[in-house]
MIRORO-243621 format. One line per field, with one value per residue (C-alpha): residue number from 1; residue in one letter; x, y, z. Coordinates in nm, 4 decimals. Example, Ala and Ser with C-alpha at 12.3 -4.5 7.8 and 13.67 -1.06 7.14 Angstrom:
# residues 2
num <- 1|2;
residuo <- a|s;
px <- 1.2300|1.3670;
py <- -0.4500|-0.1060;
pz <- 0.7800|0.7140;
This chain:
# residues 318
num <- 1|2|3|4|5|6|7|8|9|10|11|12|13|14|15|16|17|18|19|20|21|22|23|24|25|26|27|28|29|30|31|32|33|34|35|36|37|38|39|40|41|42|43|44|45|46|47|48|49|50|51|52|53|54|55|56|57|58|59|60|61|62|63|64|65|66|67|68|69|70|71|72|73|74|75|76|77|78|79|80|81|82|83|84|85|86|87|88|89|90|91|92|93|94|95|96|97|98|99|100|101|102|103|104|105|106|107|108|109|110|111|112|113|114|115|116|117|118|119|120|121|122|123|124|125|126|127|128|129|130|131|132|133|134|135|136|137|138|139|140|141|142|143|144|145|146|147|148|149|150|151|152|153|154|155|156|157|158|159|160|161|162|163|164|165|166|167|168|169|170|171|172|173|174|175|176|177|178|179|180|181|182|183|184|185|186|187|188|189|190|191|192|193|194|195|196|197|198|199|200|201|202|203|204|205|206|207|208|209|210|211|212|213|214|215|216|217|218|219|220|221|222|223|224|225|226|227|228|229|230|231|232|233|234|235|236|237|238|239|240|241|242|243|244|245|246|247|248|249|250|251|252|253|254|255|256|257|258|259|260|261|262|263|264|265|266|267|268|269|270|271|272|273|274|275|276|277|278|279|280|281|282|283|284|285|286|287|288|289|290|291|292|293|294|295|296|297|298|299|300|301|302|303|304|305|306|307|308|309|310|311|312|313|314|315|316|317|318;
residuo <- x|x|x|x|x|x|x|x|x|x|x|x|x|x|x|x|x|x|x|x|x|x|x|x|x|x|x|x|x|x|x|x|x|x|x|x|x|x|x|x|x|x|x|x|x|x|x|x|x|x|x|x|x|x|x|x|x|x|x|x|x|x|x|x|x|x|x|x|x|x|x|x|x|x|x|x|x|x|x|x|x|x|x|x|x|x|x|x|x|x|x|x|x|x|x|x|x|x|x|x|x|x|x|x|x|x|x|x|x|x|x|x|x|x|x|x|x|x|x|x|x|x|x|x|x|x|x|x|x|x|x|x|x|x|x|x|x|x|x|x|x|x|x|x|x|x|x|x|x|x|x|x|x|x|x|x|x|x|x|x|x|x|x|x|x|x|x|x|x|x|x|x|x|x|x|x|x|x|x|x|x|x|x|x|x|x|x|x|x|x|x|x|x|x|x|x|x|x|x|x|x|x|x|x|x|x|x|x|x|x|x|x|x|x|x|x|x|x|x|x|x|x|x|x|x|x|x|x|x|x|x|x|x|x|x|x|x|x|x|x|x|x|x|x|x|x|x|x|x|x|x|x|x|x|x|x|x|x|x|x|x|x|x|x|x|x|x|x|x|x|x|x|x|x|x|x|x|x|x|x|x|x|x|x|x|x|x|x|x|x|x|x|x|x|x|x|x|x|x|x|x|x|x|x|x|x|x|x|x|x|x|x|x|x|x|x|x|x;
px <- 11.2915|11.4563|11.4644|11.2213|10.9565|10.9674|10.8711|10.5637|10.3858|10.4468|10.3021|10.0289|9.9221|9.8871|9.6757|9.4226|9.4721|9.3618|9.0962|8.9277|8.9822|8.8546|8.4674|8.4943|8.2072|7.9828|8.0515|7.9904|7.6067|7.5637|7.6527|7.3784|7.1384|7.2235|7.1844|6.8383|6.7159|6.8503|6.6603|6.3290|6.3373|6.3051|6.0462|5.8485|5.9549|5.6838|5.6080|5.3871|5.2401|4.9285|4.7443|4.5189|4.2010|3.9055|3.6000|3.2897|2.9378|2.7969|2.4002|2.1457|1.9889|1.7324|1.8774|2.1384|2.3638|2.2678|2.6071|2.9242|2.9711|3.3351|3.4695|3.7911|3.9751|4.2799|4.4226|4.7426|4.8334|5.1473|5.2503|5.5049|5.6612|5.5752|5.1740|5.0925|5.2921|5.0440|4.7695|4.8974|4.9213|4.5732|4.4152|4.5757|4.4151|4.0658|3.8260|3.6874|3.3730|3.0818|2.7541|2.4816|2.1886|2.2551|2.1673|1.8669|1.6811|1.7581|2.0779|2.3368|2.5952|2.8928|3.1522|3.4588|3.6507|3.9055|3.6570|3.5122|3.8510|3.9608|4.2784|4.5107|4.4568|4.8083|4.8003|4.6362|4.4490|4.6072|4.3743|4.1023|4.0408|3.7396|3.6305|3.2574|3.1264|2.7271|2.5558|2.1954|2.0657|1.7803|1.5288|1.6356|1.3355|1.3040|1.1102|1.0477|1.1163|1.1315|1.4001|1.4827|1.7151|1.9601|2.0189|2.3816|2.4050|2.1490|2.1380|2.1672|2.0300|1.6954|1.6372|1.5094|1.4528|1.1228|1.1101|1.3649|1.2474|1.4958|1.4618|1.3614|1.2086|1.1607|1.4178|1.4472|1.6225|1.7839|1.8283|1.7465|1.3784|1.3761|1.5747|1.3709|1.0812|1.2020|1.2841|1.0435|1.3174|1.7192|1.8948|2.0206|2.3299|2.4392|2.4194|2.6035|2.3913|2.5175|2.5555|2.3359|2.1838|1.9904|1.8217|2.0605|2.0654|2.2979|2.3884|2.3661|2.4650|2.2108|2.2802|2.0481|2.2061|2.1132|2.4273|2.3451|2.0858|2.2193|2.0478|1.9071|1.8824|2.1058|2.4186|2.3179|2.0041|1.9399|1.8268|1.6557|1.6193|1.4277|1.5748|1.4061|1.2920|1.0635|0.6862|0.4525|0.1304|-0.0719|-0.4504|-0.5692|-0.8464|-1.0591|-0.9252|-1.1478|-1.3098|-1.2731|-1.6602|-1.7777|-1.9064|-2.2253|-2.2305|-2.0331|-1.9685|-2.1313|-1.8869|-1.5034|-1.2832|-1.0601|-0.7420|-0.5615|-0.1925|0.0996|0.4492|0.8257|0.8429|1.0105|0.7430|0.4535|0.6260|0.6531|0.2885|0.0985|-0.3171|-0.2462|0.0046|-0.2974|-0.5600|-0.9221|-1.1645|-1.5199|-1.5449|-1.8624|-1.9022|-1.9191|-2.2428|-2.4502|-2.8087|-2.8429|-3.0442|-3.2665|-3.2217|-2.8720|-2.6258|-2.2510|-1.9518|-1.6189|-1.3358|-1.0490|-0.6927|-0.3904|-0.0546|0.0638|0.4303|0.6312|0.6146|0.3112|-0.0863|-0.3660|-0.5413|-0.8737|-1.1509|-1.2684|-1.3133|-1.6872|-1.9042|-2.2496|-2.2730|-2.5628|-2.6532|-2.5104|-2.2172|-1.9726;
py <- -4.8580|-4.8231|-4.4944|-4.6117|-4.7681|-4.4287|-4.2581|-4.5196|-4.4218|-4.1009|-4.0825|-4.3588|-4.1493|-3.7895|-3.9699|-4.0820|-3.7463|-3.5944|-3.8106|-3.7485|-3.3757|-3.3442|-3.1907|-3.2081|-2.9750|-3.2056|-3.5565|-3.3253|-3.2865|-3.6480|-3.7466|-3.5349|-3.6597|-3.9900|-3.9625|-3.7526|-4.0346|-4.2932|-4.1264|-4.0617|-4.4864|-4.4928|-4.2720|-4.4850|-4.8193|-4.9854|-5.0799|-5.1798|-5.0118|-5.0016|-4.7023|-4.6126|-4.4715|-4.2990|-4.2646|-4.0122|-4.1153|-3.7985|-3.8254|-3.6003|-3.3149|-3.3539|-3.7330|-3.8888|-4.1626|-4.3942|-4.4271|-4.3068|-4.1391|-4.1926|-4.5542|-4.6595|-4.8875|-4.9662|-5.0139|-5.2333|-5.1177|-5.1625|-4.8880|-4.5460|-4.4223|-4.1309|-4.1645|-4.3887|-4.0844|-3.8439|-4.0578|-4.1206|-3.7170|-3.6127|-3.9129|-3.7854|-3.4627|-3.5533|-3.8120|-3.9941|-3.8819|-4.1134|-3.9788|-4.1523|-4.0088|-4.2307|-4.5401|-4.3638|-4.4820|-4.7693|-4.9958|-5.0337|-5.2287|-5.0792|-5.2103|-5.0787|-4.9949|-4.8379|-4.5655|-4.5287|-4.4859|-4.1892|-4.4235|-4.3319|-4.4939|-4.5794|-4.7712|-5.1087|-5.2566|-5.5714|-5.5965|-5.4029|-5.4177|-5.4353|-5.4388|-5.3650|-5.0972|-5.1322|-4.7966|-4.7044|-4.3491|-4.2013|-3.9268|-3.6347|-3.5643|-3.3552|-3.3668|-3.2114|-3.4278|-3.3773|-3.3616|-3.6179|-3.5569|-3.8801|-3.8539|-4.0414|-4.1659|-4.0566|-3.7593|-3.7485|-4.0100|-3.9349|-3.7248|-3.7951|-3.6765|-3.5099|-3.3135|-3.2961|-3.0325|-2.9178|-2.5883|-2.5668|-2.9005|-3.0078|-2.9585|-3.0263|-3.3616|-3.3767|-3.6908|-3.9967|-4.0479|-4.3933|-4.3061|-4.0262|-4.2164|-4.4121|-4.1200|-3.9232|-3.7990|-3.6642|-3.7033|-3.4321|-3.5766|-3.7146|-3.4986|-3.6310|-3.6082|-3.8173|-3.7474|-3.4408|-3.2515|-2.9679|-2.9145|-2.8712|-2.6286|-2.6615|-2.6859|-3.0216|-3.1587|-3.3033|-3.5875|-3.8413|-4.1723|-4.2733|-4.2021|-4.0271|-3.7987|-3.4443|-3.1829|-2.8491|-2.6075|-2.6756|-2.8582|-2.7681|-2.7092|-2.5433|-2.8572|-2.8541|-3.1190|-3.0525|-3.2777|-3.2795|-3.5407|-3.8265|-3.7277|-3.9369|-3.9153|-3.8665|-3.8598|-3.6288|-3.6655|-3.4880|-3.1443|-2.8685|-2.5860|-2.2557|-2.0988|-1.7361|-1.4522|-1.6004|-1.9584|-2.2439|-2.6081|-2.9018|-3.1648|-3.1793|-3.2518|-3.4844|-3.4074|-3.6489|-3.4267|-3.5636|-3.3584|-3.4456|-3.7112|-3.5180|-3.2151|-3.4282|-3.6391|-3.3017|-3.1597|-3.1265|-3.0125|-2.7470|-2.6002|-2.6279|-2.3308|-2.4375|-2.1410|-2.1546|-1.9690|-1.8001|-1.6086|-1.9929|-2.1091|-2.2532|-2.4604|-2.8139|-3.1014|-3.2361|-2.8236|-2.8936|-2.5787|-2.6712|-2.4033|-2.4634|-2.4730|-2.2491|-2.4933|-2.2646|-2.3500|-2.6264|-2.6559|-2.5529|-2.8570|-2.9936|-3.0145|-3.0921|-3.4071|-3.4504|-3.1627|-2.8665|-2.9482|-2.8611|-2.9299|-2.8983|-2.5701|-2.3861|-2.0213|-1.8935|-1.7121|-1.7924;
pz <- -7.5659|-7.9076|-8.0937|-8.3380|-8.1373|-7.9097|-8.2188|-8.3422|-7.9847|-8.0342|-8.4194|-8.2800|-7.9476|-8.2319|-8.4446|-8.1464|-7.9784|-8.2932|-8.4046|-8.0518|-8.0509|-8.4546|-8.4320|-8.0343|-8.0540|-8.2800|-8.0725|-7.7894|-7.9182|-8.0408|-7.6724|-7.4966|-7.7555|-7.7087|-7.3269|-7.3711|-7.6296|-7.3619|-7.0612|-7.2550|-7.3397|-6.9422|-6.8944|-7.1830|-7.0634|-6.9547|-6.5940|-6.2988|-6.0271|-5.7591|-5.6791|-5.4139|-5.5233|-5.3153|-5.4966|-5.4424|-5.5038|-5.5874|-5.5692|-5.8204|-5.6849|-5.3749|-5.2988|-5.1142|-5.0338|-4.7822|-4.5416|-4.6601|-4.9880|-4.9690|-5.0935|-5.1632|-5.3905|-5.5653|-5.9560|-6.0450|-6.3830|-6.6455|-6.8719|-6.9399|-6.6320|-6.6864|-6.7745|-6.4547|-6.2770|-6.4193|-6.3231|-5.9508|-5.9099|-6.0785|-5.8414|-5.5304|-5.6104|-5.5669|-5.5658|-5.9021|-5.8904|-6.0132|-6.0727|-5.9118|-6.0888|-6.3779|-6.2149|-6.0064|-5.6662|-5.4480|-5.4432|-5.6896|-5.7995|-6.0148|-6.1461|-6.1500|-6.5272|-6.7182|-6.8086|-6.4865|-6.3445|-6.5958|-6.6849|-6.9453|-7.2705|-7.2278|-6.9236|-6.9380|-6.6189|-6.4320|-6.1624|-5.9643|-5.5971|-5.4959|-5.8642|-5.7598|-5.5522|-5.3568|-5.2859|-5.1873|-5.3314|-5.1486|-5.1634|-4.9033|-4.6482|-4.3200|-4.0260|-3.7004|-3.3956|-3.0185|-2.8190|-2.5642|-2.2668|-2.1820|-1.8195|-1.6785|-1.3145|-1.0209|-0.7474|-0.4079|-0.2138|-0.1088|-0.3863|-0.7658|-1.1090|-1.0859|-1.4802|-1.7038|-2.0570|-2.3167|-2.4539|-2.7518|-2.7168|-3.1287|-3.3750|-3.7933|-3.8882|-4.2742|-4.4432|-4.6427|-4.6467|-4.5320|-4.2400|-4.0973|-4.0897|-3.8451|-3.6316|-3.3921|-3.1736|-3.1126|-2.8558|-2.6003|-2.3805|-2.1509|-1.8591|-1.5854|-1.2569|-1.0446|-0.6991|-0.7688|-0.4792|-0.6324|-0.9668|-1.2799|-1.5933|-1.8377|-2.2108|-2.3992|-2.7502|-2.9568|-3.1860|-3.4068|-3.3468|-3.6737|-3.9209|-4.2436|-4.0462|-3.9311|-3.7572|-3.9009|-3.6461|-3.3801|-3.2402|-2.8313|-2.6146|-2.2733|-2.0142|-1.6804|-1.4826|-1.1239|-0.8655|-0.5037|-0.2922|-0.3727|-0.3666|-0.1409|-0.0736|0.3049|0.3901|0.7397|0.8595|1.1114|1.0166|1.1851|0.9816|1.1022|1.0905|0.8751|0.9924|0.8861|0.8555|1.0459|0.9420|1.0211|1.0306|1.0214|0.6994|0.5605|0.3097|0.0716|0.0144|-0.2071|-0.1394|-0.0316|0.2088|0.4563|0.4622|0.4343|0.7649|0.9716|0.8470|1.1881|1.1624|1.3309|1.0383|0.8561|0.8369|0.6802|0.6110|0.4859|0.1650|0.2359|-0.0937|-0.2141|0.0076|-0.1744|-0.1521|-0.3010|-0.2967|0.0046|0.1431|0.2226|0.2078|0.1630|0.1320|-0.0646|0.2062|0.1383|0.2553|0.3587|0.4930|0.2972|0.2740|-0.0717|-0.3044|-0.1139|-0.3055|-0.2548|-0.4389|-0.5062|-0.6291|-0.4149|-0.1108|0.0456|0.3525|0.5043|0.6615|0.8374|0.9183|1.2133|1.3804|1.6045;
């Protein structure tokens, strides 16, 4: 390159060397302004976005909501970056909450709106989904209502359910009025007693089967279910009276007994031991004296049917 031009690029690259280095400090600042002023034009650009909402039904004092409480829905909306961020972070919080006691009793239908939604006055609303929301607000009631035992499988063959009583046996129901009308009792279970060959006691949850209703009290009871063998009944006849010291019976007597089936089966007469009650002699109609007959011996589980048995005595010993 010739002498001359060398020295033009020279003189040329000063002059742009210095006019870049000249107030470094100054073009320095305008830079980072013009970057901030560049990034705050994103955070106020406008955009789109859908958020997820859940939404609490909150119910005045001494009333409830009918089902759940907790709905759901969700809000397309265009605006700053930086508001619908705001918004997204406030909702994810907590719930909306919208207060039930100014619609009052009974079902209502809402529908859904900027203001309902607490949405910036920034943001504008594209779309709301679902854009209505159905709830029923009810009076809150209790009631006391027995407890009933569910009972899963059978016992033992041969043998069957012969009581079953929770303990306590009534407990205090909370809920919406309409519901716990319907109500008269909770349910204790299961308990499995299947293949069961003696009684069982054990502890059971209780639970109302009707959803929105809770129980005061308690969450478990003590139950008892008595298993033993199926009752049936027998009538003997014939059965002789053993006499008193004073007075001896007239005629022999006849016994209607209801027990297991196995100890009523092996029950012979002569198990049996039938005493006059002589303290009980006493003098009816037509001159007739009869005397309450005392029955002893029965097997366990084994009674008697039927009232007092009496017969005709007459004076006498032995």
């Amino acid at each position: 390159m010739p002498p001359d031009r060398r020295q033009v690029v020279k003189r040329v690259g000063a002059v742009v060397r210095a006019a870049f280095l000249k107030d470094l400090a100054l073009k320095s600042v305008a830079l980072l302004l013009a970057l901030l002023f560049w990034g705050s034009l994103q955070l106020v650009e406008d955009t789109k976005e859908t958020i997820e909402l859940e939404l609490m039904v909150a119910p005045p004092p001494g009333h409830v909501v009918v089902g759940d409480a907790l709905r759901r829905s969700q809000v397309t909306v265009t605006g700053p970056v930086n508001d619908i961020k705001n918004y997204q972070r406030s909702v994810a919080e907590r719930p909306i909450h919208l207060n039930a006691s100014e619609y009052g009793l009974g079902r209502t239908s809402v529908y859904l709106n900027k203001e309902l939604l607490g949405l910036p006055r920034h943001l504008r609303t594209v779309a709301i989904r679902p854009s209505m929301i159905t709830f029923f607000v009810d009076k809150e009631a209790t009631r006391v209502v027995a407890v009933k035992p569910q009972l899963q499988g059978d016992p033992s063959a041969g043998l069957t359910v012969t009581s079953v009583h929770a303990t306590p046996s009534r407990l205090t129901i909370r809920g919406p009025a309409s519901k716990i009308e319907t109500l008269d009792h909770v349910v204790a279970g299961p308990i499995d007693i299947a293949g069961a060959v003696n009684s069982i006691s054990t502890t059971a949850a209780v639970r109302t089967e009707q959803p929105g209703v809770s129980i005061v009290d308690l969450a478990e009871v003590q139950v008892a279910v008595e298993i033993n063998a199926p009752l049936k009944e027998r009538r003997m006849a014939g059965l002789v009276v053993e006499p008193g010291e004073r007075f001896q019976p007239n005629e022999t007597m006849n016994l209607r007994l209801k027990g297991p089936k196995d100890s009523l089966t092996r029950l012979r007469a002569n198990d049996l031991r039938l005493r006059l009650d002589e303290s009980s002699v006493q003098k009816g109609a037509g001159g007739r004296w009869t005397a309450r007959v005392l029955v002893e011996g029965l097997p366990q589980g084994v009674i008697r049917l039927g009232s007092v048995p009496r017969v005709d005595v007459r004076r006498g010993s032995p």
